[in-house]
KOLMIGU-52453 format. One record per residue: residue in three letters; x negated, y negated, z of N, C-alpha, C, CB in turn. Coordinates in pm, whole numbers, padded with zeros to 5 digits, always signed. Each point is the difference from the previous one (the first is absolute). Glycine has a CB too. Example, Ala and Ser with C-alpha at 12.3 -4.5 7.8 and 13.67 -1.06 7.14 Angstrom:
REM KOLMIGU-52453
ALA-01319+00569+00780+00089-00119+00000-00090-00120+00000+00189+00117+00125SER-00154-00222-00197-00082-00119+00006+00077-00109+00073-00118+00063-00215
***
This chain:
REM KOLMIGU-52453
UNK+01221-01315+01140-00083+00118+00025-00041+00062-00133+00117+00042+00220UNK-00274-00011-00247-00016+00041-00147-00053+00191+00079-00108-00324-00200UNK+00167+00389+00078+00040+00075+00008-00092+00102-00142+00232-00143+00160UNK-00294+00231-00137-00075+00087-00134+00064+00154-00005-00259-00136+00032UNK+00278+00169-00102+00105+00153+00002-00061+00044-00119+00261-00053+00104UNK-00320+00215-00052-00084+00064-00133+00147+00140-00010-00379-00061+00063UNK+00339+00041-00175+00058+00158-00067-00109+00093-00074+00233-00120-00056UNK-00135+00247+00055-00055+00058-00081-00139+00092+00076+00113-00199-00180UNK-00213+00284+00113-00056+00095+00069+00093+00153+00020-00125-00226+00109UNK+00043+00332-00071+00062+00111-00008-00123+00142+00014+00208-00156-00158UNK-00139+00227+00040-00088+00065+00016-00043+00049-00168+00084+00051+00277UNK-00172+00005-00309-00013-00007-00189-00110+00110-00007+00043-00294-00085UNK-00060+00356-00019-00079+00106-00002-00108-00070-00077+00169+00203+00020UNK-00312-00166-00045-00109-00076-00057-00002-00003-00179-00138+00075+00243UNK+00141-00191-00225-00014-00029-00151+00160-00114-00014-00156+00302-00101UNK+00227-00284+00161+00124-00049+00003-00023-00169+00034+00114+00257+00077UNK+00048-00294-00107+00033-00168+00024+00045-00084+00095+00030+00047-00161UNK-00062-00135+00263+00127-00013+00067-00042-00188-00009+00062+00293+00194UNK+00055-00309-00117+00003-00180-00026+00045-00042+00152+00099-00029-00295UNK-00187-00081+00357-00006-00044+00124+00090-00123-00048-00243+00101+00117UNK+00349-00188-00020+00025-00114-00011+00003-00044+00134+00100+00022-00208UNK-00087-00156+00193-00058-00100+00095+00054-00123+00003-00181+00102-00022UNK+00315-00133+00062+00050-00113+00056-00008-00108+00120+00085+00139-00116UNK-00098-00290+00050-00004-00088+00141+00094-00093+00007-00221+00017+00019UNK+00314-00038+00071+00111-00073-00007-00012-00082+00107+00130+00153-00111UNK-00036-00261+00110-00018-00087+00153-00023-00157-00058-00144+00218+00172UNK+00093-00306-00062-00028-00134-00018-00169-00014-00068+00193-00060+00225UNK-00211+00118-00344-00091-00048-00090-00046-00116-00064+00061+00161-00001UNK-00126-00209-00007-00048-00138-00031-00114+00099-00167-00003-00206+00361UNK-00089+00245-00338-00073+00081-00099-00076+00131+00030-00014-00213-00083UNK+00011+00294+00000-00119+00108+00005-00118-00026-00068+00156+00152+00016UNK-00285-00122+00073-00143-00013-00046+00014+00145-00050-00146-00186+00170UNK+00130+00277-00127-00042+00120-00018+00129+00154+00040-00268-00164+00056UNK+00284+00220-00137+00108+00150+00056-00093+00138-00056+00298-00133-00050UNK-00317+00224+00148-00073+00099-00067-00003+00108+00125-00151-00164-00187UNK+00096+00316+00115-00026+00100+00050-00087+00072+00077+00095-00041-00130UNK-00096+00045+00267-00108+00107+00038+00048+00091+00065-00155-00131+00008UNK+00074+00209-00048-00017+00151+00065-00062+00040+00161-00040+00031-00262UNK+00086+00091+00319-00098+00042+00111+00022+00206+00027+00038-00323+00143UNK-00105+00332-00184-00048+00190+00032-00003+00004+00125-00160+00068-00178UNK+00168+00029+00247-00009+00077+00104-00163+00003+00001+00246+00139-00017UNK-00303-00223+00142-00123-00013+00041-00076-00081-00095+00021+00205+00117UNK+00038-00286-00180-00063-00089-00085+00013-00136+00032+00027+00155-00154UNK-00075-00275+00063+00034-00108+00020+00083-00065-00050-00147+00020+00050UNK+00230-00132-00003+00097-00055-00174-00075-00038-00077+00185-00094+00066UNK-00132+00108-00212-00071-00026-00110+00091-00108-00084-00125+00246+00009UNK+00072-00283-00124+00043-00086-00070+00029+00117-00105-00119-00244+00077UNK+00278+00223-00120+00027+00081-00122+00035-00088-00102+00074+00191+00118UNK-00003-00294-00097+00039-00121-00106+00061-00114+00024+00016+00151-00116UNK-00059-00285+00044+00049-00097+00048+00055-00110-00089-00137+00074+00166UNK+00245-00157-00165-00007-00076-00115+00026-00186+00051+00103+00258-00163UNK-00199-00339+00089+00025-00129+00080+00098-00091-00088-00245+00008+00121UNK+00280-00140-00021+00144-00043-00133-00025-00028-00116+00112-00097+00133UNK-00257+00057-00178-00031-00005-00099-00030+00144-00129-00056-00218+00170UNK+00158+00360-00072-00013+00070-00105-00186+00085-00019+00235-00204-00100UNK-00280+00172+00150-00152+00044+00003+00003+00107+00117-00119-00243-00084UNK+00087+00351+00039-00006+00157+00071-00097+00085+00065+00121-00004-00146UNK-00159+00045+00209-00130+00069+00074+00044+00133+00058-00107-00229+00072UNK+00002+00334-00108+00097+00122-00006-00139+00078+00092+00201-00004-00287UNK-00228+00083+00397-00056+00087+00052-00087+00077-00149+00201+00006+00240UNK-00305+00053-00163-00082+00076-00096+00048+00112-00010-00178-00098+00036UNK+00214+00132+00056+00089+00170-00064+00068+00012-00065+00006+00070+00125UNK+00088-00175-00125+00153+00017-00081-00005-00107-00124+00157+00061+00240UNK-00266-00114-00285-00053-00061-00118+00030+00061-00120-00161-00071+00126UNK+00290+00032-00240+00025+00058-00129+00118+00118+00043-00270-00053-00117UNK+00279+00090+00234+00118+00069+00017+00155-00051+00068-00206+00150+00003UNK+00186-00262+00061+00094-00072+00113+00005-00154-00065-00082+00158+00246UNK+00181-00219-00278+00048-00092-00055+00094-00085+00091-00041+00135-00197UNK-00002-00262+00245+00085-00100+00070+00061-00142-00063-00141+00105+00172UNK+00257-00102-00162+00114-00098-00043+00068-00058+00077+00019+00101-00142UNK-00030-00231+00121+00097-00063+00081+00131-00091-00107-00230-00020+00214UNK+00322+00015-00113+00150-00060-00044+00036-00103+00106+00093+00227-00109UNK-00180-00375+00080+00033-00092+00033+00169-00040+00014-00241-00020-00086UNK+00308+00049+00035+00142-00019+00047+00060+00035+00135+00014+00031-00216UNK-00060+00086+00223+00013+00083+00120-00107+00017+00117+00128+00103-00165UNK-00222-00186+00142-00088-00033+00098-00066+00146+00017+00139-00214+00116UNK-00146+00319-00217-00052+00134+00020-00065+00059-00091+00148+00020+00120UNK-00221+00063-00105-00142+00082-00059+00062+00145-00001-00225-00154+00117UNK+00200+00238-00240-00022+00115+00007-00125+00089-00046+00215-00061+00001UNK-00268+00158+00035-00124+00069+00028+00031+00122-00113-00052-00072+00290UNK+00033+00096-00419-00009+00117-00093-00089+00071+00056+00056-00094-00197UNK-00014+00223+00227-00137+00090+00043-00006+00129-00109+00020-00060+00293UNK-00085+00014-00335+00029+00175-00159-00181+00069+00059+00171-00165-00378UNK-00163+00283+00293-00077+00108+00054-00026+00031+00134-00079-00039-00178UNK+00137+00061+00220-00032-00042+00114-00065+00155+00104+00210-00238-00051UNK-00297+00188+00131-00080+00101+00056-00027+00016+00157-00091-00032-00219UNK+00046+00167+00246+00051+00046+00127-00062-00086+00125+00027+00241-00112UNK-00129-00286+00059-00093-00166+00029+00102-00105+00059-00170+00018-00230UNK+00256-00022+00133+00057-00142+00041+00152+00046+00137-00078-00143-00327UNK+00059+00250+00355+00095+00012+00112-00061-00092+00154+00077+00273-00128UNK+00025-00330+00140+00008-00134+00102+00134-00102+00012-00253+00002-00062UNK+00245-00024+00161+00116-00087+00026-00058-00143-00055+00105+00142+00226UNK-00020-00163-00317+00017-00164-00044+00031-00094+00063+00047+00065-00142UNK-00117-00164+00124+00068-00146+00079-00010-00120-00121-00105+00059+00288UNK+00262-00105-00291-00050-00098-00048-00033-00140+00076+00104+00129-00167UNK-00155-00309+00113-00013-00031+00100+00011-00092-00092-00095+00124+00191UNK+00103-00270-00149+00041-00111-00058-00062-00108+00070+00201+00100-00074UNK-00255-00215+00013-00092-00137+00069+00111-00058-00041-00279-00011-00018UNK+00306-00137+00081+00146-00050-00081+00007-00132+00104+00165+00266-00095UNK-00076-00379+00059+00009-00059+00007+00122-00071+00067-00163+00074-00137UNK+00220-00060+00295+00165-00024+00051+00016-00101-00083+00029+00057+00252UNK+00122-00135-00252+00061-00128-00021+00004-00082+00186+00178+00121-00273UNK-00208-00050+00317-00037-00117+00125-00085-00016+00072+00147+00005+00014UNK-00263+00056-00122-00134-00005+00048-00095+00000-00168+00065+00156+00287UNK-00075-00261-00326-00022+00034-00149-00155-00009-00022+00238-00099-00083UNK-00310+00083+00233-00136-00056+00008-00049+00115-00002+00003-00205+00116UNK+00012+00292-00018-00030+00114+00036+00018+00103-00060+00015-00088+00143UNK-00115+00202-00192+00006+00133-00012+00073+00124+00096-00191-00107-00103UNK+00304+00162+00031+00008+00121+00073-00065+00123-00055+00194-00095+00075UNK-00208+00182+00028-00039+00151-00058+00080+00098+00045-00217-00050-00009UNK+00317+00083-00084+00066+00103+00042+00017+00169-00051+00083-00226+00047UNK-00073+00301+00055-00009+00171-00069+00171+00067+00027-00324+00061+00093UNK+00312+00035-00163+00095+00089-00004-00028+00064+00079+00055-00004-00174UNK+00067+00120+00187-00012+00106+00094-00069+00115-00009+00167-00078+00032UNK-00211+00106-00153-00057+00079-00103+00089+00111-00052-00211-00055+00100UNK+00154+00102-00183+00086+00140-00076-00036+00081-00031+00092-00076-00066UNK-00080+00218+00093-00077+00097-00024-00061+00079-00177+00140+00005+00260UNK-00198-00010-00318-00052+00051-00118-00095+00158+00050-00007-00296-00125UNK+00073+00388+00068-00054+00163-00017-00021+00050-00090+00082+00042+00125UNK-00191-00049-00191-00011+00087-00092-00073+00150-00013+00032-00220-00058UNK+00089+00310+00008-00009+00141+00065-00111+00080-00154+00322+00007+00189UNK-00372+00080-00166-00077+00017-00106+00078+00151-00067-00249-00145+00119
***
């Protein structure tokens, strides 16, 4: 059973730091892709950040030069730097992962988190 567990989120006043993480554990074979989206209250999900195994990154237009994504191939997990951060980016996070079982190595999965709440209070 593969398994994704986010941490982290809260609440932060504007201008402040916080750091999303993002674990996937289980019968892995590989990850294509681990990354971040967002969703506001009456909005749509968005793309906040993403990173593929090759290390190559794609980051939402809002949070461009402020939000920084890393991944730690050891641990099969990504974390999300969020610095300046603004009353904009309040939304529940999801992270989500494309990936690869060990008993299905043909096939793509797509899997999400539960999400996590991000507030930023002004």
């Amino acid at each position: 059973q593969v398994q994704l567990v986010e941490s982290g989120g809260g609440l932060v006043q504007a201008g402040g730091s916080l750091t999303l993480s993002c674990a996937l554990s289980g019968s892995i074979f590989s990850i294509n892709t681990m990354g971040w989206y967002r969703q506001a209250p009456g909005k749509r999900r968005e793309l906040v950040a993403l990173i593929s195994d090759d290390g190559m990154s794609k980051y939402g237009e809002s949070v461009q030069g402020r939000f920084a994504i890393s991944r730690d191939k050891a641990r099969n997990a990504v974390d999300l730097l969020m610095n300046s951060l603004q009353i904009e980016d309040t939304a529940v996070y999801y992270c989500n992962a494309i990936y690869k079982d060990l008993n299905h190595p043909g096939y793509d999965y797509d899997s999400w988190g539960q999400g996590t709440q991000v507030t930023v209070s002004s």
